[in-house]
C-alpha positions as CSV (number, residue, x, y, z in Angstrom):
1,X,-1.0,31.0,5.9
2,X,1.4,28.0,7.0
3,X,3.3,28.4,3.9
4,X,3.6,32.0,4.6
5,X,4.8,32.2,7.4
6,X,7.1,29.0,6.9
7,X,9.1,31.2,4.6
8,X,8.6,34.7,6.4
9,X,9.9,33.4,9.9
10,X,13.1,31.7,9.1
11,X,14.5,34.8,6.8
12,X,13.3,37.3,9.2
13,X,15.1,35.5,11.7
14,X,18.5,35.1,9.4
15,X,18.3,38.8,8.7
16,X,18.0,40.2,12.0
17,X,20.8,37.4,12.9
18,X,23.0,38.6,9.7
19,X,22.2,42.1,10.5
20,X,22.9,42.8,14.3
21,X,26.5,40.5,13.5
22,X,28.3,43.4,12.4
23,X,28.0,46.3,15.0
24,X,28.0,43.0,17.5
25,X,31.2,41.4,16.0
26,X,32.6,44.5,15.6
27,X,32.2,45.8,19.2
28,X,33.1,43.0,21.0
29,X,36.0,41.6,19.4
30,X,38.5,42.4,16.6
31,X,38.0,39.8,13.8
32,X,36.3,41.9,11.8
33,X,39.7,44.1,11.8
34,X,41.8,42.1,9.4
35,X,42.9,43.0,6.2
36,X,41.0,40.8,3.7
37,X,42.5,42.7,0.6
38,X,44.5,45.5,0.2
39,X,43.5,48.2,3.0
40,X,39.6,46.8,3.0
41,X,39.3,45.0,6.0
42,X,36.7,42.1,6.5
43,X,34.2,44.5,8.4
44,X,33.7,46.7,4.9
45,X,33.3,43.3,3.4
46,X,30.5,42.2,5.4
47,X,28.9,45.6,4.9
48,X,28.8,45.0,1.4
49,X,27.4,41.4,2.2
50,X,24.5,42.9,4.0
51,X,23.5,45.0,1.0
52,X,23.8,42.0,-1.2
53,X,21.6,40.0,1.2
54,X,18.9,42.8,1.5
55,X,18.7,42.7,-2.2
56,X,18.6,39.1,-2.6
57,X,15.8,38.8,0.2
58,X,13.7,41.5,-1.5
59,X,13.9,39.6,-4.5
60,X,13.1,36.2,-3.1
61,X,10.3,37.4,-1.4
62,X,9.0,39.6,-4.0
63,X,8.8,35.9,-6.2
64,X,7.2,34.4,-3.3
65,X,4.8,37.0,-3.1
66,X,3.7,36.4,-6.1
67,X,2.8,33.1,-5.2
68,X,1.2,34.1,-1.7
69,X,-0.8,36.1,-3.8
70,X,-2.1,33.3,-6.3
71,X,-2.8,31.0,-3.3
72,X,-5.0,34.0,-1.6
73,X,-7.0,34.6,-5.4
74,X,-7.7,31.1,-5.1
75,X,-8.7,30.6,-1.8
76,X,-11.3,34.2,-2.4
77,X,-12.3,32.8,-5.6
78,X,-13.6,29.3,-4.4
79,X,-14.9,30.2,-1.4
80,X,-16.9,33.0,-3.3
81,X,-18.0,30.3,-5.9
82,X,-19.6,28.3,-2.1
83,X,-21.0,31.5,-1.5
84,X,-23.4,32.1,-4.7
């Protein structure tokens, strides 16, 4: 369970962080505003970022899953072996 919610905690918390940033950032001040290329302005930049971070988070904790589940078999299996 430490493991687990070792990983969980710290991305949650980077999400929500990563998340809330752009209606924050983009209410309270104008950096956001600037032209990064073109016409597209850093705020449709992060936008896309936050995408790009859902999908990489989905996919690093789908792996770890994986894993959290492999520990769990383990941890059923053996203590069903104490049990018989």
């Amino acid at each position: 369970m430490r493991k687990k919610k070792n990983f969980i905690l710290p991305m949650t918390i980077f999400f929500f962080v990563f998340y809330f940033a752009l209606p924050v950032m983009t209410a309270y001040s104008t950096v956001l505003n600037e032209k990064a290329a073109g016409d597209i302005t850093w705020a449709w930049v992060f936008a896309f970022a936050q995408f790009v971070m859902t999908w990489s988070l989905c996919v690093l904790y789908s792996r770890k899953a994986a894993k959290f589940d492999e520990m769990t078999a383990k941890i059923q299996n053996s203590s069903q072996k104490e049990a018989s």
